[in-house]
C-alpha positions as CSV (number, residue, x, y, z in Angstrom):
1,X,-10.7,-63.7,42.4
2,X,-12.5,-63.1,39.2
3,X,-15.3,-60.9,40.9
4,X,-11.7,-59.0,42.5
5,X,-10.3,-58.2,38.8
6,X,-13.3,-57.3,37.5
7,X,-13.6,-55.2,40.3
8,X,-10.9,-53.5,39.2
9,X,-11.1,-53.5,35.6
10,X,-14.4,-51.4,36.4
11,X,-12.4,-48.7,38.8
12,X,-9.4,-47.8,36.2
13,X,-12.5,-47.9,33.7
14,X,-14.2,-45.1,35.7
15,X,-11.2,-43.4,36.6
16,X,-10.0,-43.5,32.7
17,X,-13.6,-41.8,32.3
18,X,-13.4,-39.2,34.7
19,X,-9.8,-37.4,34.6
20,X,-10.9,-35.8,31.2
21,X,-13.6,-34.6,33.1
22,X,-11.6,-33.5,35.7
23,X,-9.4,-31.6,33.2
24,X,-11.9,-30.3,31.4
25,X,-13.5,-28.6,34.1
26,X,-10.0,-27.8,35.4
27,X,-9.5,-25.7,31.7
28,X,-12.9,-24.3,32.2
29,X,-11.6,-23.0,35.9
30,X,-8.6,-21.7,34.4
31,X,-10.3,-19.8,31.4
32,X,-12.8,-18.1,33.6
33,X,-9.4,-16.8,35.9
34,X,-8.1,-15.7,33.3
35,X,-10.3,-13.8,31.7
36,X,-11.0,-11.9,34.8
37,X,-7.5,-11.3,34.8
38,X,-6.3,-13.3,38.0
39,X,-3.5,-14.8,36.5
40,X,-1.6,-16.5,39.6
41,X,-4.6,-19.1,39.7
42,X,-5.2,-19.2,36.4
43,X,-1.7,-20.4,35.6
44,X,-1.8,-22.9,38.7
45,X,-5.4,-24.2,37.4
46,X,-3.8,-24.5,33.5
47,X,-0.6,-26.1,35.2
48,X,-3.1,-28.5,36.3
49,X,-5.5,-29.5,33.9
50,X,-2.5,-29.5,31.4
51,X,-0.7,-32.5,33.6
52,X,-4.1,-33.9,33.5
53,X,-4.1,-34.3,29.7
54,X,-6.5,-31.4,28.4
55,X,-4.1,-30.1,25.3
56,X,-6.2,-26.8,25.6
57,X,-4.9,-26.1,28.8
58,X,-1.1,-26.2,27.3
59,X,-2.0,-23.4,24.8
60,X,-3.1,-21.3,27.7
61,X,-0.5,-21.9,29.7
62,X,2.0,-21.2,27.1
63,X,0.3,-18.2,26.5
64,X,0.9,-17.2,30.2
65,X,4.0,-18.4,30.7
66,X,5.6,-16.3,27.3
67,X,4.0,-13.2,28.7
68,X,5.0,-13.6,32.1
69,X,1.3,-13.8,33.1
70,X,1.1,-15.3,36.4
71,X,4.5,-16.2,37.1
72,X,8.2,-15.3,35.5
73,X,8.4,-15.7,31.6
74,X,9.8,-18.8,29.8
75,X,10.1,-18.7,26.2
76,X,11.4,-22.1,26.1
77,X,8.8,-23.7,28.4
78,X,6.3,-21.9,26.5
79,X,7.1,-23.3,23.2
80,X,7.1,-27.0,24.7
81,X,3.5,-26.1,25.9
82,X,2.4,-24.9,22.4
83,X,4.1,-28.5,21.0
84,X,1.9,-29.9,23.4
85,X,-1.1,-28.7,22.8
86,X,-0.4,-28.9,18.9
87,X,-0.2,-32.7,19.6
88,X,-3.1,-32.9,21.4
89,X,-4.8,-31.7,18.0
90,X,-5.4,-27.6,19.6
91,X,-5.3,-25.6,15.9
92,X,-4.2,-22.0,18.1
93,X,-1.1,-23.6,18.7
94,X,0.3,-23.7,15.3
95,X,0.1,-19.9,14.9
96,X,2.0,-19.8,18.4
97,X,4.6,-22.2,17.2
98,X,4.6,-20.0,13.8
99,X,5.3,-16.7,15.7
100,X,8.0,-18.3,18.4
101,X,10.2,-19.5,15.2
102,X,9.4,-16.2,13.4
103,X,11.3,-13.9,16.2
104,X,13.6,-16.9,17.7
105,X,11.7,-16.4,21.0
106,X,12.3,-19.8,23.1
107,X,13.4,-21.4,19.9
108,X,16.3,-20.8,17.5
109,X,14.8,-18.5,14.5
110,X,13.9,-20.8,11.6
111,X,11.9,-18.6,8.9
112,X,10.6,-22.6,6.9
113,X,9.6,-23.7,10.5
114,X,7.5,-20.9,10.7
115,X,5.9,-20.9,7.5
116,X,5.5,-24.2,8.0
117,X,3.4,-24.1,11.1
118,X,1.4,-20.5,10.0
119,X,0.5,-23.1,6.4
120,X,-0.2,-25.8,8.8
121,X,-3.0,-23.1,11.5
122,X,-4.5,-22.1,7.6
123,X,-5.0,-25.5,6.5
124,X,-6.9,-26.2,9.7
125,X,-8.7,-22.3,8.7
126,X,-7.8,-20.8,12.2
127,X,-8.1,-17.0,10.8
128,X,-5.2,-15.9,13.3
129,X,-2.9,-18.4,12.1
130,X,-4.0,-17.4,8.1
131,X,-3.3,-13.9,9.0
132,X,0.2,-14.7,10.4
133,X,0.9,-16.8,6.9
134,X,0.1,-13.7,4.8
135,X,2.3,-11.4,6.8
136,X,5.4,-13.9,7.3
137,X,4.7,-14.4,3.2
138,X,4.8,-10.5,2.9
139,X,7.8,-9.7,5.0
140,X,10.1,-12.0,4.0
141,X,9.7,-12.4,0.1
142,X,7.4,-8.9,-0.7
143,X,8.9,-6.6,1.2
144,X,10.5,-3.4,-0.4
145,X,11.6,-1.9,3.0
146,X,15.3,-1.3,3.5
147,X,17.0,-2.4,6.9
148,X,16.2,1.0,8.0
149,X,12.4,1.0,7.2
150,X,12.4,3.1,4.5
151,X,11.5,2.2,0.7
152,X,14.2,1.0,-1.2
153,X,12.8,2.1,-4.9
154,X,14.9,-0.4,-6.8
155,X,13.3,-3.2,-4.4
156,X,10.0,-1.8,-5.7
157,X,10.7,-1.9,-9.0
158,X,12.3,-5.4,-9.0
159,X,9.4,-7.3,-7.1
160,X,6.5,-5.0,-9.6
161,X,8.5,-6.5,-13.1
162,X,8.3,-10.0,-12.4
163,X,6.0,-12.0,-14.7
164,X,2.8,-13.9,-13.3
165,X,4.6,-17.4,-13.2
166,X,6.5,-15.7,-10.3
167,X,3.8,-14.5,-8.5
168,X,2.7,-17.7,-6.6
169,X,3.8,-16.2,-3.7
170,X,2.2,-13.5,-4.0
171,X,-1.5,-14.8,-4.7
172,X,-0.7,-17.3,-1.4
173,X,-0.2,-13.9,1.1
174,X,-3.1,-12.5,-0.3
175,X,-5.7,-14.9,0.1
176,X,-4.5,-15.3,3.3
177,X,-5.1,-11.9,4.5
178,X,-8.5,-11.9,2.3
179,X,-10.0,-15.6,4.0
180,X,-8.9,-14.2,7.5
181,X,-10.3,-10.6,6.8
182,X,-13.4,-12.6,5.6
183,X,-13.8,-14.9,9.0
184,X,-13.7,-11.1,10.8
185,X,-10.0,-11.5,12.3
186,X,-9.6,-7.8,13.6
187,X,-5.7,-7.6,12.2
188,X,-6.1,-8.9,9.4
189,X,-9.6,-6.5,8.8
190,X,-7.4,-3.3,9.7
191,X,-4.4,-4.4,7.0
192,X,-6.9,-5.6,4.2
193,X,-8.4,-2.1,4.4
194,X,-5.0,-0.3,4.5
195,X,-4.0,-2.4,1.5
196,X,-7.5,-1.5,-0.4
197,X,-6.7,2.0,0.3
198,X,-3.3,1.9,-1.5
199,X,-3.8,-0.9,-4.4
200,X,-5.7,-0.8,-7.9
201,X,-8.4,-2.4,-8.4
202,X,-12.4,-3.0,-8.7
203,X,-14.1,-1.9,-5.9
204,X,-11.2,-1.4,-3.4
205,X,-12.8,2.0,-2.4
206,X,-15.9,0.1,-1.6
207,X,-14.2,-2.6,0.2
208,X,-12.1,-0.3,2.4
209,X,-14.9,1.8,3.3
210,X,-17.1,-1.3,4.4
211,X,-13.7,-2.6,6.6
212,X,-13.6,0.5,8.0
213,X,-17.3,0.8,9.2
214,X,-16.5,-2.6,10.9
215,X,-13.7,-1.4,12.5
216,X,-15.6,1.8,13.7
217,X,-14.1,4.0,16.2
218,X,-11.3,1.1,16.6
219,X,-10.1,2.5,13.1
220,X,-6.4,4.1,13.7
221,X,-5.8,7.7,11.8
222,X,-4.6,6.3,9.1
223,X,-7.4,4.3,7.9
224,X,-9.9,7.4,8.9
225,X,-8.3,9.8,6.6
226,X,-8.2,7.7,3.8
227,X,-12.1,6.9,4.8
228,X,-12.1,10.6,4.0
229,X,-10.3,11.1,1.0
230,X,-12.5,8.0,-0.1
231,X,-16.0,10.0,0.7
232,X,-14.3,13.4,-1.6
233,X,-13.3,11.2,-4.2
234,X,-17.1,9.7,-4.2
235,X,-18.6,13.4,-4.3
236,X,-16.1,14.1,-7.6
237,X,-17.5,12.0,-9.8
238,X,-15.8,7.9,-11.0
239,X,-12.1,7.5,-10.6
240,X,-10.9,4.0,-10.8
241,X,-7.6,5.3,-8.9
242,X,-7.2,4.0,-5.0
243,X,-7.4,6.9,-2.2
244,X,-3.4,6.7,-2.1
245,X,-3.0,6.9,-6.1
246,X,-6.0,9.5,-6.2
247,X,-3.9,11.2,-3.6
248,X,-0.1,11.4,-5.3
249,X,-2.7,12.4,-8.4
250,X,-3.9,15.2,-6.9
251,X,-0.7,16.7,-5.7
252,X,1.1,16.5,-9.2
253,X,-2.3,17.8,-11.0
254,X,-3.2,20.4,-9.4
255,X,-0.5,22.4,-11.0
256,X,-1.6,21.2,-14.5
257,X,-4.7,22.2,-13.8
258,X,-3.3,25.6,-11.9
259,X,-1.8,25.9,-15.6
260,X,-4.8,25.1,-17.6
261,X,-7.3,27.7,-16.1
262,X,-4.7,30.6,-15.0
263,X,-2.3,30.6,-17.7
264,X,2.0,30.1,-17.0
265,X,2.3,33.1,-16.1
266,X,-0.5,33.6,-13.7
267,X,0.0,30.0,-12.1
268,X,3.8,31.5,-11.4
269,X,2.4,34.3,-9.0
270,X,2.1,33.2,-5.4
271,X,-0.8,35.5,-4.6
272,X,-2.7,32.9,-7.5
273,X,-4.3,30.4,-5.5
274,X,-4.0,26.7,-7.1
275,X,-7.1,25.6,-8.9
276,X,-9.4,23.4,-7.5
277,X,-11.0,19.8,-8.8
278,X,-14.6,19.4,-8.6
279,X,-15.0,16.5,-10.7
280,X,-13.8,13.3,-11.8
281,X,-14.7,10.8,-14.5
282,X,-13.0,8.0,-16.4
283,X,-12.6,8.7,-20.2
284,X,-11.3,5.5,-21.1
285,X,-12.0,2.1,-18.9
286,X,-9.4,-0.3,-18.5
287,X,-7.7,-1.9,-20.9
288,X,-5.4,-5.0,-21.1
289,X,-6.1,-6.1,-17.6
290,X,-4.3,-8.4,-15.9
291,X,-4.8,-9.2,-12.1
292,X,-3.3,-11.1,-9.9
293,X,-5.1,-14.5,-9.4
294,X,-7.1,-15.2,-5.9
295,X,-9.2,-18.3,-5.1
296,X,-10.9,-16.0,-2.5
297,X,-14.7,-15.4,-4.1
298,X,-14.8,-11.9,-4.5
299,X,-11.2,-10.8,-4.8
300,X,-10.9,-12.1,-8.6
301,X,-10.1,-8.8,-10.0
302,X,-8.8,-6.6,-6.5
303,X,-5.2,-6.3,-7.4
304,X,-4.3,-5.0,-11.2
305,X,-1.0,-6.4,-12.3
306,X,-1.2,-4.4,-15.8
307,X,-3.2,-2.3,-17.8
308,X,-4.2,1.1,-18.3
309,X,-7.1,3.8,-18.3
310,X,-7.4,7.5,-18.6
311,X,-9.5,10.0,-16.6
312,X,-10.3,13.8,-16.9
313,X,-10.3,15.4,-13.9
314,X,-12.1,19.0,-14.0
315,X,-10.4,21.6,-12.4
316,X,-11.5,25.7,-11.6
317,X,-9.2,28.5,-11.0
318,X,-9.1,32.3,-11.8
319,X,-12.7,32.2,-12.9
320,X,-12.4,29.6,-15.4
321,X,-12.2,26.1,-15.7
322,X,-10.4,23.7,-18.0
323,X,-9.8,19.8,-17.6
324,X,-6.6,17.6,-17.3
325,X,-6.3,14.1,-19.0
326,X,-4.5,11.9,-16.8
327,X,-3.3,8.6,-17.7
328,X,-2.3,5.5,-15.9
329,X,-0.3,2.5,-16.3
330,X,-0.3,0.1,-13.6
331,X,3.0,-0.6,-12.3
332,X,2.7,-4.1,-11.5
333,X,2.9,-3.8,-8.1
334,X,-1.2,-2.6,-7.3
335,X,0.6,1.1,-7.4
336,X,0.6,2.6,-10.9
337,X,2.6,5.0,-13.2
338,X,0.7,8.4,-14.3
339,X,1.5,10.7,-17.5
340,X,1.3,13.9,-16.3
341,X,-0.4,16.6,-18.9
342,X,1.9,19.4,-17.8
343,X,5.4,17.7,-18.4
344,X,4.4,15.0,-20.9
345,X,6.5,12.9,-18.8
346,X,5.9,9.1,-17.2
347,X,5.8,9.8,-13.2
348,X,7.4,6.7,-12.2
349,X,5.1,3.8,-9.2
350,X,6.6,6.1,-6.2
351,X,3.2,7.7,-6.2
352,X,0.2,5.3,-5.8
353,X,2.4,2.5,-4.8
354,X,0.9,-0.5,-3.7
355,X,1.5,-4.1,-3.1
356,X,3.5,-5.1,0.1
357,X,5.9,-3.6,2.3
């Protein structure tokens, strides 16, 4: 009798030993079906390993079985395989769980579950997860978009006056988008270098030109022109102005500068061509700086709260030329206000605006 149990004590032994082999491989059967895109068995061979007890196989077939991959789509039955595979200690599935209570999809919409989870996938440093933090953070408390997409100005305005104590928020989305830009997490590479392109700071030309060589021929339009305007503004001369400031500059300085070299009444006549700027330098650095704080190495000083500099852009037109001192005040926001020479008036943070939308 004893020789009988301890018979069996050794079979459920070996049998406990080798159905997480048997899962395992059953995950590693799925994976490779998936990945060359036959979804049918890769969604019976996820099903499987995933009743087995491999918590890897219930990410992927939640990912399936929300996108209809396979088989018809569940959004309820996906989120139950994302709790599973969260319990089974399988960090992807916190940013999954993070995105289904973001848009309600197979779950009721619960914006603190969602943060929740997306803090929960950065704690354990999954970069997709991060990434989903900083834009959950970003479109729920730092938006300034109006319910029809468009910028609501006194939004703006409200969100770039509050004081640092109230910017804890802000520091938190961030980092998040500079750790997972960091680990290489292609979203979150293409939206740093967006937001480089339109925030003050130290070396946010630099940075958005190296994010866009990463990127490489992946790069949408939008980041390749202002790779462009980023290469001009390099052949000018120093400007500590972002591509998008430099840009909403140039347009409101051209005429001082049209002004300066041609005269009023010259500048008046359409057959005058507007002057042009060949050069750029800053006649007064920074002063009073205050940036938003970051625990990120590197990204101590990318995002200017307050202060201000001046600059003298150089400009030539109707065979002379003459320069324009230009001002700026950041806005509090990463956008900044300029004092135009011409009018002797503050042009308000629409131009150059940075920050969030």
């Amino acid at each position: 009798m004893k020789t009988m149990k301890d018979a069996l004590r050794i079979l459920c032994g070996l049998v406990s030993a080798i159905l997480p082999l048997l899962a395992w491989a059953g995950f590693d059967e799925a994976l490779k079906s998936y990945q060359a895109r036959d979804y049918t068995t890769a969604r019976a061979e996820a099903a499987s390993a995933a009743e087995a007890g491999d918590a890897r196989a219930s990410l992927l077939l939640g990912v399936m079985v929300q996108a209809g991959q396979g088989g018809a789509v569940d959004a309820e039955q996906a989120v139950a395989h994302f709790e599973k595979a969260a319990r089974g200690g399988v960090v992807g599935a916190y940013s999954k769980l993070a995105q289904a209570y973001s848009r309600g999809a197979g779950v009721a919409k619960d914006r603190d579950k969602a943060i929740g989870y997306a803090r929960k996938a950065a704690s354990l440093g999954d970069p997709e997860g991060t990434f989903f933090l900083s834009v959950l953070l970003t479109n729920e408390y730092l938006s300034y978009m109006n319910a029809n997409g468009k910028p609501d100005d006194a939004r703006y305005f409200q969100l770039a006056k509050r004081p640092l104590s109230e910017r804890m928020i802000d520091t938190e989305a961030q980092d998040a988008l500079y750790w997972s830009a960091d680990k290489g997490f292609q979203m979150a590479v293409y939206m740093l270098a967006l937001k480089a392109a339109a925030t003050t700071g130290d070396g946010n030309r630099k940075r958005m030109l190296g994010l866009a060589e990463k990127l490489g021929a992946s790069a949408p339009a939008a980041l390749q022109n202002y790779v462009k305007v980023a290469r001009h503004m390099d052949s000018l001369g120093d400007s500590y102005t972002s591509p998008q400031l430099f840009i909403d500059t140039q347009m409101m300085q051209t005429v001082a500068g049209t002004i300066k070299t041609c005269g009023v009444r010259e500048s008046r006549d359409e057959k005058t061509p507007m002057a042009k700027l060949v050069g750029t330098r800053i006649s007064k650095p920074v002063s009073g700086a205050v940036y938003l704080p970051s625990r990120i190495p590197g990204y101590e000083k990318a995002y200017l709260m307050a202060g201000q500099w001046e600059e003298e852009w150089t400009y030539t037109g109707c065979e002379r030329t003459a320069a324009v001192t230009i001002k700026f005040v950041a806005d509090g926001f990463g956008g900044a206000h300029m004092l135009s020479e011409q009018s002797g008036k503050d042009i308000p943070g629409i131009s150059g605006r940075g920050g969030a939308k």
